[in-house]
C-alpha positions as CSV (number, residue, x, y, z in Angstrom):
1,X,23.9,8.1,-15.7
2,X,22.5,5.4,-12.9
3,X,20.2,2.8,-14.2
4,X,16.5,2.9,-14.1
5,X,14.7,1.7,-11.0
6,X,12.2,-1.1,-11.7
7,X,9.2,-0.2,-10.6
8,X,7.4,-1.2,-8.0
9,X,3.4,-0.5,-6.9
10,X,2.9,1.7,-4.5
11,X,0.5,-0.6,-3.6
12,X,3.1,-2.4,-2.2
13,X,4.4,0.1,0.3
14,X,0.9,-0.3,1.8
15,X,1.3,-4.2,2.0
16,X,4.6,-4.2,3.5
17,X,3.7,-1.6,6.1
18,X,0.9,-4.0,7.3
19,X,3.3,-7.2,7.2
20,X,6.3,-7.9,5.1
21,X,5.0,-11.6,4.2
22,X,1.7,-10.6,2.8
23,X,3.2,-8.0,0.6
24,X,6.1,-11.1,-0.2
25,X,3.1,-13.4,-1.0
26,X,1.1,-10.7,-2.9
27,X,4.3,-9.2,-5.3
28,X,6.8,-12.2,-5.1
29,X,4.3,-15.4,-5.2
30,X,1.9,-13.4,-7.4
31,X,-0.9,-15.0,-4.9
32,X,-4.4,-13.1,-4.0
33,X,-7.0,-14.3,-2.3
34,X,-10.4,-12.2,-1.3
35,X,-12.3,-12.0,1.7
36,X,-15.0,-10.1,2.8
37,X,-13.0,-7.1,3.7
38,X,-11.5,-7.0,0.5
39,X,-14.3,-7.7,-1.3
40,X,-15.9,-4.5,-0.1
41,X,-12.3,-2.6,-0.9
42,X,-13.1,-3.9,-4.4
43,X,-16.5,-2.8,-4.5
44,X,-15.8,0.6,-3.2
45,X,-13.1,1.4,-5.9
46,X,-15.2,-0.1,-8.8
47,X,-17.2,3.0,-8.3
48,X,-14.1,5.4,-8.1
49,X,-11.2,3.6,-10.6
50,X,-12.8,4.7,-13.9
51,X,-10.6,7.4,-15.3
52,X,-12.7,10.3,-15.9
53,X,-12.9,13.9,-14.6
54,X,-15.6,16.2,-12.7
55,X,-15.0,19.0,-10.3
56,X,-15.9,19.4,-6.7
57,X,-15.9,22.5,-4.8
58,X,-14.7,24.1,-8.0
59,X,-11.8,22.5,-8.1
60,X,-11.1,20.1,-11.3
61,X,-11.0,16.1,-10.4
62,X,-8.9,13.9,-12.2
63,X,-10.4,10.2,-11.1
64,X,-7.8,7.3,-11.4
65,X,-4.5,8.9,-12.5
66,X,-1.5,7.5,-13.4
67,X,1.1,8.2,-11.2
68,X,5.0,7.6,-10.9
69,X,8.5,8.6,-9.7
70,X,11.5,8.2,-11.1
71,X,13.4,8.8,-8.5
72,X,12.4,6.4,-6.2
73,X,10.9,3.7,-9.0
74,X,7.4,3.8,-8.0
75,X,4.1,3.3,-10.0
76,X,0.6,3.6,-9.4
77,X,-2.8,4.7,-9.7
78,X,-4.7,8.1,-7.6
79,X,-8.2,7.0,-6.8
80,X,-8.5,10.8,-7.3
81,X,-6.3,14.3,-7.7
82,X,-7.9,17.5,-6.8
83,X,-6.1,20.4,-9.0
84,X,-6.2,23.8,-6.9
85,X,-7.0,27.1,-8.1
86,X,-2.6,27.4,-7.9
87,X,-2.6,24.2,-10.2
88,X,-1.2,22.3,-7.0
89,X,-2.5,18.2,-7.0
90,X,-4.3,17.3,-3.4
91,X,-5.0,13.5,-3.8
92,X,-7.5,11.8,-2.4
93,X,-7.4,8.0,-1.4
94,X,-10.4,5.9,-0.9
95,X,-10.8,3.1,1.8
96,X,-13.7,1.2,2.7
97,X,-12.9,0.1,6.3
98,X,-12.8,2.8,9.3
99,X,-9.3,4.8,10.2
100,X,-6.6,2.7,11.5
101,X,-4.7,2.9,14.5
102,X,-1.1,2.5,12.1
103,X,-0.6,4.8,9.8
104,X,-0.9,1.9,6.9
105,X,-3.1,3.6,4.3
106,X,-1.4,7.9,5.6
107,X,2.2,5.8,3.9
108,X,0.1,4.9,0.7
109,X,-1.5,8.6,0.7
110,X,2.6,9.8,1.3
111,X,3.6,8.1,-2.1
112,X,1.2,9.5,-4.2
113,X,2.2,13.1,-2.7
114,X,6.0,12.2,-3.5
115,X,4.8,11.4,-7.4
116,X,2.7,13.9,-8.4
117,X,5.5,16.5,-6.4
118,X,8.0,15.1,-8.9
119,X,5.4,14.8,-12.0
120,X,4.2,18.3,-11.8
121,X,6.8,20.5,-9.7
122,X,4.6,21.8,-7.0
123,X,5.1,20.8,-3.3
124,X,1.8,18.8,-1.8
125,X,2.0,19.3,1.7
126,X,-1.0,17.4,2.2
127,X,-3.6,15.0,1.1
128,X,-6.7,12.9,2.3
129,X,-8.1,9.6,3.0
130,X,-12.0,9.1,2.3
131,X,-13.4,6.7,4.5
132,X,-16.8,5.1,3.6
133,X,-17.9,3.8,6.7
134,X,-18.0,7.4,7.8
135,X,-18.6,9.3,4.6
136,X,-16.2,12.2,5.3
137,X,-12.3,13.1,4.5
138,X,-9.7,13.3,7.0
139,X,-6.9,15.3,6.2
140,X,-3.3,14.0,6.2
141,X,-0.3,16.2,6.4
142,X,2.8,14.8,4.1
143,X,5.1,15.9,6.7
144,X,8.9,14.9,7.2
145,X,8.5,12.0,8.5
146,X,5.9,10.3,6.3
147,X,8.0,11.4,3.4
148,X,10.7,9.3,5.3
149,X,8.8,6.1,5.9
150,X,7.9,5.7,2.0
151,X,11.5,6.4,1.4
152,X,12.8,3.5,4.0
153,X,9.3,1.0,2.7
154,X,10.2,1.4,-1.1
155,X,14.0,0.5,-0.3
156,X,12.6,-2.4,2.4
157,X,10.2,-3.8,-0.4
158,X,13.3,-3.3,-3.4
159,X,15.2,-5.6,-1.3
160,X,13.3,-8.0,-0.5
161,X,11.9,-8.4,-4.3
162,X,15.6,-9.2,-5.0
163,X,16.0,-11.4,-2.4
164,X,12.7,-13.2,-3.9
165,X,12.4,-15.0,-0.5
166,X,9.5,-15.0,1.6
167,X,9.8,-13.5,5.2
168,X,8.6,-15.4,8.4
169,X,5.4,-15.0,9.4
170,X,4.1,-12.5,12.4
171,X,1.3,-14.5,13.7
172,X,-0.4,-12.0,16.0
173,X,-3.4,-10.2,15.3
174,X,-2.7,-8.7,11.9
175,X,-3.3,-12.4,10.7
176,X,-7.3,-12.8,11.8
177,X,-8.4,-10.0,9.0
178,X,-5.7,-11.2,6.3
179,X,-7.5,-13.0,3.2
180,X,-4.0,-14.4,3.0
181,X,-4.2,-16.5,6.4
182,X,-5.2,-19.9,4.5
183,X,-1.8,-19.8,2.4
184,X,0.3,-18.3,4.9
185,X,-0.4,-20.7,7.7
186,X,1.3,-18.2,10.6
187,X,0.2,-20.4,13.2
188,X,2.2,-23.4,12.0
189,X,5.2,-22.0,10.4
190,X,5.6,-19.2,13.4
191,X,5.8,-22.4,15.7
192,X,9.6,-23.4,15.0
193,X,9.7,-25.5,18.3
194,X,7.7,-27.8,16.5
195,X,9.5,-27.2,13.4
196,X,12.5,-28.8,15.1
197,X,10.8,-31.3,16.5
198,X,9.2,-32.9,13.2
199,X,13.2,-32.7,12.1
200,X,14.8,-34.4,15.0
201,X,11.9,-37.0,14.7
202,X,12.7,-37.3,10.7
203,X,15.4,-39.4,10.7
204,X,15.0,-41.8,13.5
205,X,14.3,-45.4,13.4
């Protein structure tokens, strides 16, 4: 019988998706720093992360569940799980900000599907994404190839939680909106000419 997968957040699919050194920073260096776009993330899900239920549409709302699979190691949390009249889970994921152009947060959304598919043995073919700049849901289909991409992230972000090493930093314009920039420094460490500059010069008399 194989060994138990440690767990890792599926938070952490999310990070790496958006760049592999922030998620490093975040789940290897156990660093965190807010900034005004996450401080509105917080303040959005401080309304939605108490555990609780309600209905909507009739349908029963389970708000912050627990979440996990075994067969790919991953933990979490649902912001919320609609159970349908068939008892299938639809989870729904809340984001402050406005839909983006990668499909960062559809990946997050993917890995909750995968979970609750393996938690309560009914297929969930899709899912949404609340955003509250607009107000209103946009579906998400869990097709193929997002199941796919949370496959290849969680083995990416196993691997490089073993490796415990940080990877280089991208310095374009993920790094403007990043409350990481300050202890990343992408500008200076991205700049290896100058890197071997400051070496050569080390040594010399």
């Amino acid at each position: 019988m194989p060994e138990p997968l440690d767990p890792i957040p599926i938070s952490a699919l999310q990070h790496w998706r958006y760049c592999p050194r922030q998620c490093a920073l975040i789940h290897i260096e156990q660093t965190f720093d807010d900034n005004v776009y996450t401080a509105r993330g917080n303040a959005l899900h401080a309304r939605v992360d108490t555990p609780g239920e309600d209905r909507h549409a009739g349908n029963r709302v389970i708000r912050a569940m627990p979440i996990w699979s075994e067969q790919l190691g991953l933990i979490g949390r649902a912001d919320a799980v609609e159970i349908l009249p068939d008892g299938s889970p639809y989870p729904i994921e809340y984001k402050q900000g406005r839909r983006k152009a990668k499909r960062y947060d559809e990946l997050q959304l993917a890995a909750q599907a995968l979970c609750l598919e393996e938690m309560i043995g009914k297929a969930v073919p899709e899912g949404a994404l609340f955003y509250a700049s607009s107000g209103k849901r946009r579906v998400v289909t869990i097709d193929t190839s997002l199941r796919q991409q949370v496959q290849q992230a969680t083995e990416a972000v196993r691997s490089m939680l073993q490796a415990g090493k940080l990877p280089p930093p991208v310095n374009d314009d993920r790094c403007r909106d990043c409350s990481l920039y300050d202890r990343c420094q992408p500008q200076a460490l991205a700049d290896t000419s100058r890197q071997t500059l400051l070496l050569q010069q080390l040594y010399q008399p």
